[in-house]
C-alpha positions in Angstrom: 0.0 0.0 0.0 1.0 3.6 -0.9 2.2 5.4 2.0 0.5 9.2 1.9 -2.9 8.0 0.2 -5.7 9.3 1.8 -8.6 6.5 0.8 -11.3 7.8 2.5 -10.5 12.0 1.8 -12.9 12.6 -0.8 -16.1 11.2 1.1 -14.3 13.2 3.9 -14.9 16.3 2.5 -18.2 16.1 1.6 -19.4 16.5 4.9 -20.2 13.9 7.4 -18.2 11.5 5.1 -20.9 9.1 4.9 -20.9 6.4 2.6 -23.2 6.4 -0.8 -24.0 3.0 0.2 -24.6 0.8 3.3 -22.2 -1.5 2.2 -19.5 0.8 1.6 -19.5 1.3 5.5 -19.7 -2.1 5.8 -16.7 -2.8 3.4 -14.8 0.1 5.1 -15.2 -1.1 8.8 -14.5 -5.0 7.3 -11.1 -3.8 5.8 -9.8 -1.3 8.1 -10.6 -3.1 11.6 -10.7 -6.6 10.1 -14.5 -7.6 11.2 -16.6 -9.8 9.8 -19.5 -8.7 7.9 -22.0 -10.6 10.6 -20.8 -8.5 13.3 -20.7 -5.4 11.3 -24.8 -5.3 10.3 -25.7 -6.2 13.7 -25.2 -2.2 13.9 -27.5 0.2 14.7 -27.4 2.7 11.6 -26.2 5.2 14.0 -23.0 2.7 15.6 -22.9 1.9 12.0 -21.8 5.0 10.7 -19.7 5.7 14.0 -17.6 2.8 13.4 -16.7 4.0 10.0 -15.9 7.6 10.9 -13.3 5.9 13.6 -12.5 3.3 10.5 -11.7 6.8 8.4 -10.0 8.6 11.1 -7.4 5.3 11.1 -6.8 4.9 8.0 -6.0 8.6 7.6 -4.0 8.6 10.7 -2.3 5.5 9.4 -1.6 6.3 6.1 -0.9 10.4 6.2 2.8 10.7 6.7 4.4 13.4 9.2 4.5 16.7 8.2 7.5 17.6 6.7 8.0 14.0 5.2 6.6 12.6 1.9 
């Protein structure tokens, strides 16, 4: 994986950063956090989408490099 990609800036930006789709949540909380897909939409909508913002905010976190670096 690239280091400095920000996957999930562009939904960022557009507000909230929700997904267009359920399933996009799903698939983002699946791949960042490693969960299977049973446990994920056994979520409220609400958990649901709270669980992806913190799935966004690692992957950013993750994947940003330190300022300064590239």
């Amino acid at each position: 994986m690239q280091q400095g990609v920000r996957f999930f800036a562009d939904e960022a930006a557009e507000g909230r950063g929700w997904p267009r789709r359920i399933e996009d949540a799903v698939d983002d909380i699946a791949g960042v956090f490693h969960w299977p897909a049973s446990e994920i939409y056994a979520l409220s909508l609400g958990d649901l989408l709270d669980q992806r913002e913190r799935a966004v905010a690692w992957w950013n976190r993750l994947n940003t490099p330190p300022k300064g670096k590239s």
